[in-house]
N, CA and C atoms of all chains as a GROMACS GRO file, in nm:
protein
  549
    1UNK      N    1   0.529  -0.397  -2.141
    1UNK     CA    2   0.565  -0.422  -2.001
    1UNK      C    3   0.690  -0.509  -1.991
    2UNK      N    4   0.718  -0.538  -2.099
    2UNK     CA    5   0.844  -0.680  -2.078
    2UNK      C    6   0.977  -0.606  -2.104
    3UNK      N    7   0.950  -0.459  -2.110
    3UNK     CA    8   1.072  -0.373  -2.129
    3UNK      C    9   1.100  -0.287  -2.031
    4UNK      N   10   1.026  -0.327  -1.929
    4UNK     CA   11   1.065  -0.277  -1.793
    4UNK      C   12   1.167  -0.258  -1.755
    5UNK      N   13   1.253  -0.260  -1.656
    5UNK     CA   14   1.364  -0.292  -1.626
    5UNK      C   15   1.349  -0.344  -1.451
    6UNK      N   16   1.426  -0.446  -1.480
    6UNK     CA   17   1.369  -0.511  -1.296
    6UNK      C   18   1.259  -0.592  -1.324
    7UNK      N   19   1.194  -0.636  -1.449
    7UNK     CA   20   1.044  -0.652  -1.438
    7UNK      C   21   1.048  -0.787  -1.437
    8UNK      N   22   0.994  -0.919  -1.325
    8UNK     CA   23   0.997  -1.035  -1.319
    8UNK      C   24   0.841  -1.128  -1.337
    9UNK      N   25   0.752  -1.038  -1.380
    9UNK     CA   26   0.629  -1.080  -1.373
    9UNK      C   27   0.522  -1.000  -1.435
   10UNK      N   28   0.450  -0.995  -1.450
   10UNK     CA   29   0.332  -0.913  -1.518
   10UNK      C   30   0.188  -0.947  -1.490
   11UNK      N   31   0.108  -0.877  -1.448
   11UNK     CA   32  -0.058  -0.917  -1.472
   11UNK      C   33  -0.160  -0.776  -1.521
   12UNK      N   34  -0.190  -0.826  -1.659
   12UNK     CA   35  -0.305  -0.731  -1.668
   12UNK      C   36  -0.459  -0.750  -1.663
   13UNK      N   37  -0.519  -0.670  -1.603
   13UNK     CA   38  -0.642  -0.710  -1.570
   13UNK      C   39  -0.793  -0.596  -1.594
   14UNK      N   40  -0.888  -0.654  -1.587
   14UNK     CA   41  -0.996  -0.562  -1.665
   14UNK      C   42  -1.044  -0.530  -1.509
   15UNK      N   43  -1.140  -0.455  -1.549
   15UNK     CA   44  -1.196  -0.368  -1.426
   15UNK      C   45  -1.258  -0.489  -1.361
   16UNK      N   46  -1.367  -0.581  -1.418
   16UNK     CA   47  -1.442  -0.706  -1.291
   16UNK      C   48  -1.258  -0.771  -1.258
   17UNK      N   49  -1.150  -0.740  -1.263
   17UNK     CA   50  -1.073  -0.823  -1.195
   17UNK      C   51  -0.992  -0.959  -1.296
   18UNK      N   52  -1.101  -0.978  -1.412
   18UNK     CA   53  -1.006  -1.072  -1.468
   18UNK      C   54  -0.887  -1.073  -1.561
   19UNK      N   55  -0.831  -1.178  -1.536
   19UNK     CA   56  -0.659  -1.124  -1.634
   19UNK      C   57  -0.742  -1.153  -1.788
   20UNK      N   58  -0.634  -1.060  -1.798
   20UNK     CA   59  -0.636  -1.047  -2.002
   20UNK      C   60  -0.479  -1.094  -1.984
   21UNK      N   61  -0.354  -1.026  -1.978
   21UNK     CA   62  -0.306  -1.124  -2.009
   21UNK      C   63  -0.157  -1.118  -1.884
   22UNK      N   64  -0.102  -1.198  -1.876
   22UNK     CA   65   0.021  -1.218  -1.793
   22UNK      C   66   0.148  -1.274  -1.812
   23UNK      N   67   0.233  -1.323  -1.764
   23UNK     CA   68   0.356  -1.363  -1.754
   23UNK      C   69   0.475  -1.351  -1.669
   24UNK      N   70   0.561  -1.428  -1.684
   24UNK     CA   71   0.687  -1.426  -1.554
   24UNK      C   72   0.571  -1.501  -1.483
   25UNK      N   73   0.637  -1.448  -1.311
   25UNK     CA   74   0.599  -1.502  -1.269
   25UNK      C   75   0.442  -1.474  -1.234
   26UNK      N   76   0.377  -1.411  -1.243
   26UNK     CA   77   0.265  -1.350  -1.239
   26UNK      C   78   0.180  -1.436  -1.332
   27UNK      N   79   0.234  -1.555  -1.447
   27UNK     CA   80   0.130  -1.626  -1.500
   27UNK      C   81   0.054  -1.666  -1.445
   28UNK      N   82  -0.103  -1.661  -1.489
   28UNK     CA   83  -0.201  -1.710  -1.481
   28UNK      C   84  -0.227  -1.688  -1.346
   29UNK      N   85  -0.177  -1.615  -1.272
   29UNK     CA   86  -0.164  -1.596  -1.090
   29UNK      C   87  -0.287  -1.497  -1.075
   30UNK      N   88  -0.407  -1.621  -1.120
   30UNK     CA   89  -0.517  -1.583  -1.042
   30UNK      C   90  -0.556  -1.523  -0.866
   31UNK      N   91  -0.478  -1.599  -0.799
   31UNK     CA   92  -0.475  -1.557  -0.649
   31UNK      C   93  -0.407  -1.393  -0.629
   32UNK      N   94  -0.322  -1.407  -0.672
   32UNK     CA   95  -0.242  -1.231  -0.643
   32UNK      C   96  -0.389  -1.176  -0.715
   33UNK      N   97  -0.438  -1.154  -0.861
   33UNK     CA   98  -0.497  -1.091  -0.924
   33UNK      C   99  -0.673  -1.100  -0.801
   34UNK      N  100  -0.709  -1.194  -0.704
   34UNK     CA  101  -0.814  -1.151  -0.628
   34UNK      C  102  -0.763  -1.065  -0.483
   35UNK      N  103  -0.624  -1.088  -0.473
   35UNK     CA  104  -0.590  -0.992  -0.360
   35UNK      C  105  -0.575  -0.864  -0.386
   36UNK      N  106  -0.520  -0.863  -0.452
   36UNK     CA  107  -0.501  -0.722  -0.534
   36UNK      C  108  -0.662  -0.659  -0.595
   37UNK      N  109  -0.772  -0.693  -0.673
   37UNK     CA  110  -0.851  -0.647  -0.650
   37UNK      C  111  -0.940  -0.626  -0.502
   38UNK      N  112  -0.908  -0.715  -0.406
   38UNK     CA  113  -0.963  -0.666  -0.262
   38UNK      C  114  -0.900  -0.522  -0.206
   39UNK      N  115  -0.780  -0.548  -0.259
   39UNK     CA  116  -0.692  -0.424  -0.186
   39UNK      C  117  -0.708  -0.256  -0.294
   40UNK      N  118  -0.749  -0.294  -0.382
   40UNK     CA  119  -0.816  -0.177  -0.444
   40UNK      C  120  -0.947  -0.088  -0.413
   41UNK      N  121  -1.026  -0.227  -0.432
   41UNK     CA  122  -1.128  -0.224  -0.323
   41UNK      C  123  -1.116  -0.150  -0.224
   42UNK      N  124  -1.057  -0.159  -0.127
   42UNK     CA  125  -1.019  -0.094   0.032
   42UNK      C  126  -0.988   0.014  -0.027
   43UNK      N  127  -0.891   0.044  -0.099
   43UNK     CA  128  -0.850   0.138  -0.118
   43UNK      C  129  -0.960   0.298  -0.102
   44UNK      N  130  -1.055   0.216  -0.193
   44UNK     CA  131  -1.134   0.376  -0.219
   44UNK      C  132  -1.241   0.373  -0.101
   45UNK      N  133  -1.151   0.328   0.028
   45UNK     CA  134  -1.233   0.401   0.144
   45UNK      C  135  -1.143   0.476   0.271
   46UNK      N  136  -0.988   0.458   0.222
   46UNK     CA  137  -0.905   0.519   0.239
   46UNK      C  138  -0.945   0.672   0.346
   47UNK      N  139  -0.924   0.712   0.492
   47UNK     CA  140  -0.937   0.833   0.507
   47UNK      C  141  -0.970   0.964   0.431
   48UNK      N  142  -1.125   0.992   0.427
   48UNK     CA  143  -1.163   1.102   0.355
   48UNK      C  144  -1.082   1.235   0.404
   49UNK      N  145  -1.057   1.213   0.537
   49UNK     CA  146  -1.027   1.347   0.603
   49UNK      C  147  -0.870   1.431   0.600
   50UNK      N  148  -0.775   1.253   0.570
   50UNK     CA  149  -0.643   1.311   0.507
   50UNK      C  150  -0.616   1.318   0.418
   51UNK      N  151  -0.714   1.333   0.327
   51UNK     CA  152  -0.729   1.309   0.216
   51UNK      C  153  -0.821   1.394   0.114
   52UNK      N  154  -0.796   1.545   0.129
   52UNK     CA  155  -0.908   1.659   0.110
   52UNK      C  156  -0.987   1.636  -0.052
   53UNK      N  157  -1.076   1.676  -0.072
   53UNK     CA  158  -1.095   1.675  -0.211
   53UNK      C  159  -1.140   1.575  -0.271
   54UNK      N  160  -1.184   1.467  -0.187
   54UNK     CA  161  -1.202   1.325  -0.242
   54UNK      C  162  -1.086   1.284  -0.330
   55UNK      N  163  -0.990   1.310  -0.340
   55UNK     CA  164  -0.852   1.316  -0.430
   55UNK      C  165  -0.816   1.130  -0.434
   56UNK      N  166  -0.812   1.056  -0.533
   56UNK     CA  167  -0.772   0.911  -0.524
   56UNK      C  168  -0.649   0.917  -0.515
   57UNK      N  169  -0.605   0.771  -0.521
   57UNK     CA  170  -0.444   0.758  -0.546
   57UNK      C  171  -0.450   0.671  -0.707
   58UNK      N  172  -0.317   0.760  -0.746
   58UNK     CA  173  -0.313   0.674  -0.915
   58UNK      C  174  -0.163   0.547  -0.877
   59UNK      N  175  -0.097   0.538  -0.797
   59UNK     CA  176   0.018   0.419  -0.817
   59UNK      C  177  -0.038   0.326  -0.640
   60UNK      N  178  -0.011   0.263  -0.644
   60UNK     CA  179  -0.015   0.142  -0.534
   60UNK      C  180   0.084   0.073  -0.532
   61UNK      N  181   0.199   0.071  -0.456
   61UNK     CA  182   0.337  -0.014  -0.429
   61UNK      C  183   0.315  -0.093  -0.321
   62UNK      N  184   0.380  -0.196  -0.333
   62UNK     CA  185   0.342  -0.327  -0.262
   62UNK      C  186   0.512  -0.352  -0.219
   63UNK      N  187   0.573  -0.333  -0.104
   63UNK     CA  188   0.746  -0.361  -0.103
   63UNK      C  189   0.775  -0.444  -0.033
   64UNK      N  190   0.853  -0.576  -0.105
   64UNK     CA  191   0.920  -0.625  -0.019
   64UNK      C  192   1.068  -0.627  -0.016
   65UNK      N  193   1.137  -0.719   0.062
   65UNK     CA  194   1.241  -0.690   0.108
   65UNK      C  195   1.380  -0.695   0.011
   66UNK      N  196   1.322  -0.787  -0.099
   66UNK     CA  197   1.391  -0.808  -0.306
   66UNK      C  198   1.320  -0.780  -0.380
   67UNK      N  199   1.212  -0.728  -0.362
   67UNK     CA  200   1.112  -0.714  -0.515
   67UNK      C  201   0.958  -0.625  -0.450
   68UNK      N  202   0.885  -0.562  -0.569
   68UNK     CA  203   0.791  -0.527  -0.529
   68UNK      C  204   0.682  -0.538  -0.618
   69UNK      N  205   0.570  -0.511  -0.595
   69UNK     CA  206   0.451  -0.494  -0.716
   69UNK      C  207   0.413  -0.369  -0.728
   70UNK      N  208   0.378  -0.332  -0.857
   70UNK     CA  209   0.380  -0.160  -0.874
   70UNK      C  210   0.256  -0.195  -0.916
   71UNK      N  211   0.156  -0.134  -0.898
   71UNK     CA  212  -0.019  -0.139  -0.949
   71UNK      C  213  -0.038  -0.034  -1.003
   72UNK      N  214  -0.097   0.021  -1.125
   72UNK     CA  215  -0.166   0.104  -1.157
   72UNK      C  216  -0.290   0.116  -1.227
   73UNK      N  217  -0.380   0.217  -1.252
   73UNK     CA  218  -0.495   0.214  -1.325
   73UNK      C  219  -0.469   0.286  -1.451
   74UNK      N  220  -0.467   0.189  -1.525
   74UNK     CA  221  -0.502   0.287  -1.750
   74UNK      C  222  -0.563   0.226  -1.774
   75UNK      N  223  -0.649   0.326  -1.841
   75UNK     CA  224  -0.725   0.284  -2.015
   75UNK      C  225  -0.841   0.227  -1.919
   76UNK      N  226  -0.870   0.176  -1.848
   76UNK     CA  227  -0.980   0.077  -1.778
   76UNK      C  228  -0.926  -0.041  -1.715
   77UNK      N  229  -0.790  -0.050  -1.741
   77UNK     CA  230  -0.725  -0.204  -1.664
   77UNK      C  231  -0.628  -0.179  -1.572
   78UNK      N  232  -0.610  -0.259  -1.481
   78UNK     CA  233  -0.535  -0.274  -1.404
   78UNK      C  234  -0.405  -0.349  -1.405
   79UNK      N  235  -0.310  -0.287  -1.391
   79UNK     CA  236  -0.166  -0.314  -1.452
   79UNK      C  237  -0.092  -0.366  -1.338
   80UNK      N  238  -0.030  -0.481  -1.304
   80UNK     CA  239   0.076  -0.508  -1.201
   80UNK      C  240   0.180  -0.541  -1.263
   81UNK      N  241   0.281  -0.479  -1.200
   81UNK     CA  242   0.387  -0.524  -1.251
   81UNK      C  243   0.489  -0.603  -1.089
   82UNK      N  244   0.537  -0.687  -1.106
   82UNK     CA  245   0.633  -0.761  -1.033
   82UNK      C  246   0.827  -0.763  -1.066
   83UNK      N  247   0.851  -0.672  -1.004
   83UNK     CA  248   0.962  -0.634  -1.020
   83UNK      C  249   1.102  -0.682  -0.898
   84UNK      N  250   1.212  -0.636  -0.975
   84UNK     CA  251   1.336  -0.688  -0.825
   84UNK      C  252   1.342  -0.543  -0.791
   85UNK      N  253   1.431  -0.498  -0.649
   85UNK     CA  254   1.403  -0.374  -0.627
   85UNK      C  255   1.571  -0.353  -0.679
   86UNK      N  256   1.582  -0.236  -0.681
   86UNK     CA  257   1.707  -0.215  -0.782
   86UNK      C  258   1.845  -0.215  -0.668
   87UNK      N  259   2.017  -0.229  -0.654
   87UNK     CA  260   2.085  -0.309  -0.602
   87UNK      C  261   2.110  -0.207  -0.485
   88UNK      N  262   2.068  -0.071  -0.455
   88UNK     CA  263   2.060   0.037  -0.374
   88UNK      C  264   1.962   0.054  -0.271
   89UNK      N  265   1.869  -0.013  -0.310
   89UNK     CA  266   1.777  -0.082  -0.215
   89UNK      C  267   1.634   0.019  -0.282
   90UNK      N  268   1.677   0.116  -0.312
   90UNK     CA  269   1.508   0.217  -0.367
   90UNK      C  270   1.483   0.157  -0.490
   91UNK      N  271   1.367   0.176  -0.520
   91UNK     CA  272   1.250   0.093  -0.613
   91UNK      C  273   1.283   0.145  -0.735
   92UNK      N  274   1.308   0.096  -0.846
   92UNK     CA  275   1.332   0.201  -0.997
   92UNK      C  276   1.184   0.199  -0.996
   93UNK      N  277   1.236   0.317  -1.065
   93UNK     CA  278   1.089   0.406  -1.145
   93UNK      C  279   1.003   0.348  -1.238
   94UNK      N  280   0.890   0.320  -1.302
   94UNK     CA  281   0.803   0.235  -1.344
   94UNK      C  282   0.828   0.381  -1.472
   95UNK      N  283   0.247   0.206   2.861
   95UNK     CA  284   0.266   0.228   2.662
   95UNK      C  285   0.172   0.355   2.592
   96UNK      N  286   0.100   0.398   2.639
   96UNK     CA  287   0.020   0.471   2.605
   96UNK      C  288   0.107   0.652   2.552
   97UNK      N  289   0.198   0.648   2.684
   97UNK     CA  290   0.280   0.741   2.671
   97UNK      C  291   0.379   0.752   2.548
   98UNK      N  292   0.471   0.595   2.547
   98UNK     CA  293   0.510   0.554   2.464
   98UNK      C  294   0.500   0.588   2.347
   99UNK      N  295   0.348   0.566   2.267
   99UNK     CA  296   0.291   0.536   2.112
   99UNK      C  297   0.282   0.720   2.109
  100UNK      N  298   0.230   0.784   2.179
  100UNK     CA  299   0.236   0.944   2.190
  100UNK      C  300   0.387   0.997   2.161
  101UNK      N  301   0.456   0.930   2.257
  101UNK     CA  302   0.571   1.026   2.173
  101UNK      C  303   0.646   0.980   2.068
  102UNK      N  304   0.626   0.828   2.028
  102UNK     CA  305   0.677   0.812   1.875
  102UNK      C  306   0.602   0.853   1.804
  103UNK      N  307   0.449   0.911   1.828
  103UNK     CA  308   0.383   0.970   1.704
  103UNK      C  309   0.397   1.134   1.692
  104UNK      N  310   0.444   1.150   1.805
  104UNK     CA  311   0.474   1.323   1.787
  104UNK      C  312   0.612   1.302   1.734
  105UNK      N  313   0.717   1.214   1.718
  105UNK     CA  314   0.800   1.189   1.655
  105UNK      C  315   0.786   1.184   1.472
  106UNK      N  316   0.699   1.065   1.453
  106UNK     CA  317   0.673   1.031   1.324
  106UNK      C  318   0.656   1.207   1.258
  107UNK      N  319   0.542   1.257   1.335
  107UNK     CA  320   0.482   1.385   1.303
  107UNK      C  321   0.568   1.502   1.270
  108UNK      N  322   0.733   1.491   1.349
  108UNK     CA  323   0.780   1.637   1.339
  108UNK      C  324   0.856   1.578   1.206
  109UNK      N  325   0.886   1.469   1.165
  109UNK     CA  326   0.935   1.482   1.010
  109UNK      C  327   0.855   1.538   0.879
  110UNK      N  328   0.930   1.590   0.791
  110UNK     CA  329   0.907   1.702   0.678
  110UNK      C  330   0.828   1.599   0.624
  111UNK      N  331   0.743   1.712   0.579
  111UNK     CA  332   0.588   1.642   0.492
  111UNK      C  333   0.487   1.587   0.546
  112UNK      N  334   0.525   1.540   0.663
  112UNK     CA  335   0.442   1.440   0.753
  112UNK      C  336   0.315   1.486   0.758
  113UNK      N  337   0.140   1.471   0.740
  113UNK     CA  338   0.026   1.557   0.766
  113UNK      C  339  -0.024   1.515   0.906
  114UNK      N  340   0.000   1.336   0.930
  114UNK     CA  341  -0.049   1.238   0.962
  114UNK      C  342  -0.030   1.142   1.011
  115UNK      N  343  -0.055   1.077   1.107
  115UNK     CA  344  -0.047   0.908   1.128
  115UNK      C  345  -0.082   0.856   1.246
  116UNK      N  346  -0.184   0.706   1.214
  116UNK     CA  347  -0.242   0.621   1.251
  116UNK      C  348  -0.207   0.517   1.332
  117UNK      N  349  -0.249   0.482   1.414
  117UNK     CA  350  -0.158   0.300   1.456
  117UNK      C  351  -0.263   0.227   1.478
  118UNK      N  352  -0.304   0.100   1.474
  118UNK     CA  353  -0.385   0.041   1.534
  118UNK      C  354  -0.359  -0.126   1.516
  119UNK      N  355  -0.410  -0.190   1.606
  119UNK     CA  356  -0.414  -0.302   1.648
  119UNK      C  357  -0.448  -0.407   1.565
  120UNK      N  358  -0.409  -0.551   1.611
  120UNK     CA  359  -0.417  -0.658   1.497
  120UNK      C  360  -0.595  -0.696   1.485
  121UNK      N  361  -0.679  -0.598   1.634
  121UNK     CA  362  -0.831  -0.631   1.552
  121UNK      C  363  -0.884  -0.499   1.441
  122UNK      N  364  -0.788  -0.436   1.429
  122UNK     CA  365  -0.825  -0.311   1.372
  122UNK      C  366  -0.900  -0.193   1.444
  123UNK      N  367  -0.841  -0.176   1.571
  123UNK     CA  368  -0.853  -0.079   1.667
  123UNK      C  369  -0.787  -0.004   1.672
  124UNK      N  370  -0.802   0.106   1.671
  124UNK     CA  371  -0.750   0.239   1.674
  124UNK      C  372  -0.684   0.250   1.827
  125UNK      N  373  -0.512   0.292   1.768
  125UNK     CA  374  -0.411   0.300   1.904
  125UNK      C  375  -0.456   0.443   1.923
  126UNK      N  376  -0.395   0.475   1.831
  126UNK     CA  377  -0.421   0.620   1.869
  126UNK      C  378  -0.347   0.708   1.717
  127UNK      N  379  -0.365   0.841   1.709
  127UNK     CA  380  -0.397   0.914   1.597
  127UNK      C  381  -0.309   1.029   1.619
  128UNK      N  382  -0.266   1.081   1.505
  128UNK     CA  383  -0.184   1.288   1.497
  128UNK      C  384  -0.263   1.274   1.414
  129UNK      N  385  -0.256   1.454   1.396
  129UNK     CA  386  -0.252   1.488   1.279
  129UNK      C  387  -0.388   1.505   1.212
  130UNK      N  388  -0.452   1.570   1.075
  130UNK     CA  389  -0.556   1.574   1.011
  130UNK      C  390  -0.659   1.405   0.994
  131UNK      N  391  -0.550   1.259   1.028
  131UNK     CA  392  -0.648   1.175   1.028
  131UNK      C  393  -0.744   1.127   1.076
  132UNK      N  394  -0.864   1.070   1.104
  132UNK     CA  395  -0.915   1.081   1.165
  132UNK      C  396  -0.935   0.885   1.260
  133UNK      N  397  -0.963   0.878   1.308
  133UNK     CA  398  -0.982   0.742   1.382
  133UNK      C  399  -1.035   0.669   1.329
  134UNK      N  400  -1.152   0.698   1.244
  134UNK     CA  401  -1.208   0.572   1.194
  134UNK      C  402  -1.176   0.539   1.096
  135UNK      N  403  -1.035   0.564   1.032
  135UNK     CA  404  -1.009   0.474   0.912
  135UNK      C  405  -0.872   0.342   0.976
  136UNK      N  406  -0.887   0.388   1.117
  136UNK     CA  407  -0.847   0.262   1.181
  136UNK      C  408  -0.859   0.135   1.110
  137UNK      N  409  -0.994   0.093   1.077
  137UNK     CA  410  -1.008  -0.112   1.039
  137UNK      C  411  -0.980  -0.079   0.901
  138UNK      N  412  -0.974   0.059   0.832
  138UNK     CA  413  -0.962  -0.013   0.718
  138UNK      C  414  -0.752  -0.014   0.668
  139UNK      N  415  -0.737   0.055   0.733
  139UNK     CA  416  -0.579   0.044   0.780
  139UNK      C  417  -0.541  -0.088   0.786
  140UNK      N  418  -0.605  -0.167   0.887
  140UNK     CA  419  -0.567  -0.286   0.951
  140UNK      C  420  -0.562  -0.364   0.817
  141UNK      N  421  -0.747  -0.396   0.742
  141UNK     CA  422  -0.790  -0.475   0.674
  141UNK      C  423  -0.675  -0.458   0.532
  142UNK      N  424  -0.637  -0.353   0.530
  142UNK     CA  425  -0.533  -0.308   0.392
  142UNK      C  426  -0.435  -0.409   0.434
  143UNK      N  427  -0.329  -0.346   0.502
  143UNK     CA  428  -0.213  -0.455   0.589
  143UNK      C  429  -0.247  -0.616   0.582
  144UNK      N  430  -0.376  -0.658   0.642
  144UNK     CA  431  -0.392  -0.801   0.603
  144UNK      C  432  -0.399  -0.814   0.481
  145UNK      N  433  -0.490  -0.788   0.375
  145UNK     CA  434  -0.496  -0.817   0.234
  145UNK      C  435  -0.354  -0.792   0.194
  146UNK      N  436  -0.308  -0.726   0.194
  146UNK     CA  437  -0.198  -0.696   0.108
  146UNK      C  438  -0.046  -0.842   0.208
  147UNK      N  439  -0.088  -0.862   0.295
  147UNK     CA  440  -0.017  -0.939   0.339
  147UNK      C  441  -0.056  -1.080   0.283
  148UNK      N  442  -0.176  -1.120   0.265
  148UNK     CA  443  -0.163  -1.233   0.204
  148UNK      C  444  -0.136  -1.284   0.073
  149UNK      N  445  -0.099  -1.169   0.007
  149UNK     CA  446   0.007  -1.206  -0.128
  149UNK      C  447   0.114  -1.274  -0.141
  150UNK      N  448   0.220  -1.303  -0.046
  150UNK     CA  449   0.292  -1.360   0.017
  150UNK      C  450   0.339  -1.363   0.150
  151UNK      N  451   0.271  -1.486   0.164
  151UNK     CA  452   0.279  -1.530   0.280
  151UNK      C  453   0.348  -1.567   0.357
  152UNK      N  454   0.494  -1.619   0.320
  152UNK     CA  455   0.589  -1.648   0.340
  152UNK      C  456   0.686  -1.563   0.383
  153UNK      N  457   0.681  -1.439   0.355
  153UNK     CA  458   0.754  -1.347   0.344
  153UNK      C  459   0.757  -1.244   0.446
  154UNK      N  460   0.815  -1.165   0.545
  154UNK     CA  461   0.800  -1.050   0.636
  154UNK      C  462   0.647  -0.955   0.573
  155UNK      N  463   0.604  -0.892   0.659
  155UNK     CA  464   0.533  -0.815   0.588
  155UNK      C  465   0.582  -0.668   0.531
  156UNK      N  466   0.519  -0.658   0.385
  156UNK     CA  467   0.500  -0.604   0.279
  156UNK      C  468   0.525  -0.418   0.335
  157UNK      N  469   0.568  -0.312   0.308
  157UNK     CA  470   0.540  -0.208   0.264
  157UNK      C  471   0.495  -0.179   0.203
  158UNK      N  472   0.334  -0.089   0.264
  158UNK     CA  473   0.251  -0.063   0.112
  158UNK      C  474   0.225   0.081   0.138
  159UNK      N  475   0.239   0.117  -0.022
  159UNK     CA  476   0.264   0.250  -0.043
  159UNK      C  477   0.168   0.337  -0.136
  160UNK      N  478   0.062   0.405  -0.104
  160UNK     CA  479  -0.063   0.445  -0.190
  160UNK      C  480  -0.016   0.610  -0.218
  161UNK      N  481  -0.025   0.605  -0.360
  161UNK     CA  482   0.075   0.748  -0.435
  161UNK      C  483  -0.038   0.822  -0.500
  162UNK      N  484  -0.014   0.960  -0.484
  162UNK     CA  485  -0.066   1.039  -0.637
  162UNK      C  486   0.002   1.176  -0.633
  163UNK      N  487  -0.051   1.281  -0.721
  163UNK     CA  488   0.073   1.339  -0.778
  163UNK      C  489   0.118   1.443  -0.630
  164UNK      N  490   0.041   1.410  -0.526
  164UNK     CA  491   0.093   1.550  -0.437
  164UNK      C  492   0.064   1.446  -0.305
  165UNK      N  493   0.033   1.358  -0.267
  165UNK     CA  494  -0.016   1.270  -0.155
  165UNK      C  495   0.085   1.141  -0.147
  166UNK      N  496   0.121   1.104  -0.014
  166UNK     CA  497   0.111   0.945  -0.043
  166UNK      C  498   0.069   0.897   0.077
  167UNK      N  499   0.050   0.754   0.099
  167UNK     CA  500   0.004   0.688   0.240
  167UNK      C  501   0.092   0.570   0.257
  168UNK      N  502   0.125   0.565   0.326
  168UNK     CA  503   0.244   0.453   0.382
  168UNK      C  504   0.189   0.345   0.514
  169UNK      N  505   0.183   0.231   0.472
  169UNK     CA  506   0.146   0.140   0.576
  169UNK      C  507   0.220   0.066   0.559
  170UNK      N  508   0.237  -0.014   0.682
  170UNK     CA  509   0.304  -0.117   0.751
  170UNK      C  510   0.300  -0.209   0.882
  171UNK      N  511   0.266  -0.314   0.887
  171UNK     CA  512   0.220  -0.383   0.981
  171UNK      C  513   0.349  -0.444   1.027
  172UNK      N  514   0.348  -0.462   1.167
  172UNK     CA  515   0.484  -0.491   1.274
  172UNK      C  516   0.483  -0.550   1.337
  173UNK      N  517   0.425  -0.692   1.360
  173UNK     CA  518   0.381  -0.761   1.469
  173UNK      C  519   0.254  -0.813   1.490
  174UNK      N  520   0.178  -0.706   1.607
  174UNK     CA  521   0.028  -0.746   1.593
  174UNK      C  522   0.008  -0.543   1.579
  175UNK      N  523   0.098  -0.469   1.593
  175UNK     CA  524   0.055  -0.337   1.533
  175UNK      C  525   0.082  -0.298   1.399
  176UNK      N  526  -0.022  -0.203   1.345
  176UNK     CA  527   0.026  -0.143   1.221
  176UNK      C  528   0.029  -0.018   1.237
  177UNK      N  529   0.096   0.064   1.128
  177UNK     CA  530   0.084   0.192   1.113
  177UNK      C  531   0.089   0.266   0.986
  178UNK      N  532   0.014   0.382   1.003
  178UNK     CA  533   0.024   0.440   0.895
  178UNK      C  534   0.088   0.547   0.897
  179UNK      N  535   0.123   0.611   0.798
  179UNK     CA  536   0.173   0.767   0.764
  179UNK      C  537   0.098   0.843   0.610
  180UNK      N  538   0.099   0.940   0.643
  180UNK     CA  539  -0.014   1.006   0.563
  180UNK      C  540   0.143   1.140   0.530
  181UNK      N  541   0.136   1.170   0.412
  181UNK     CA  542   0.262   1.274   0.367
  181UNK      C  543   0.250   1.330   0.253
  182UNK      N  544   0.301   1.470   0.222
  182UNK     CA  545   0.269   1.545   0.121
  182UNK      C  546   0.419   1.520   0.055
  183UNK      N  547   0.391   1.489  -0.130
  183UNK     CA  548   0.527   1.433  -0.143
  183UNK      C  549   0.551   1.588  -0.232
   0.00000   0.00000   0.00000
């Protein structure tokens, strides 16, 4: 993850939510790591109806106005990454 | 206003890809709806927008963007309204 590009932070986390491991600014950033599992949470109740097929979502982007958090699910953990957004204003690619 | 939120959502709606979209209020009340979504994912719209807003707090609120390989969902909270968009990417 530290070969990202844009990448200012890191949190990885196990399925109950706790970090395994982090850095940048994302150390030890227990608080992001319980919002972010709430908002996963929510997630999987998301509109069944626009949403045919029970079909999930695999990326979760978080944007702000210099930087964003890119979330994803592997292997069983939950991956954030904390990034700058690139100098064009659209998000590089994870 | 009622008229209003109707024709920016038949707006939102005639852009390409569009399936969808939501608005609702800072108690998580449903403004009003296009499209295949349905109303009651109104609060959890809202409740997304708050959580994801208190990551930083400091900051305007967040664009949040829920992806997979043929879907995405786009929220954004504006005040005391939010909205969603529902789109085939």
């Amino acid at each position: 993850m530290d070969r990202i590009p844009g990448q200012i932070g890191y949190l990885l986390l196990n399925e109950d939510g706790a970090v395994i491991s982090s850095s940048g600014d994302l150390e030890n950033d227990e608080k992001s790591a319980d919002i972010v599992m709430g908002l996963i949470t929510l997630t999987s109740q998301i509109d069944p109806d626009a949403l045919p097929n029970h079909e999930g979502f695999k990326k979760l982007s978080i944007k702000y106005e210099g930087h964003s958090y890119i979330i994803c699910l592997s292997n069983r953990k939950i991956h954030i990454v904390k990034k700058l957004n690139s100098v064009d204003g659209a998000a590089l690619s994870v | 206003m009622e008229k209003h939120l109707d024709r920016v959502m038949d707006d939102v709606l005639s852009n390409p890809g569009v399936t969808s979209c939501v608005f609702v209020d800072h108690q998580g009340l449903c403004l009003g709806a296009r499209g295949k979504a349905s109303t009651e994912c109104a609060g959890i719209i809202g409740a997304i927008a708050d959580q994801a807003a208190k990551l930083e707090p400091q900051h305007k609120s967040p664009i949040i963007v829920f992806e997979n390989d043929t879907r995405a969902c786009i929220i954004q909270r504006n005040g005391t309204i939010t909205g969603a968009i529902f789109k085939n990417i």
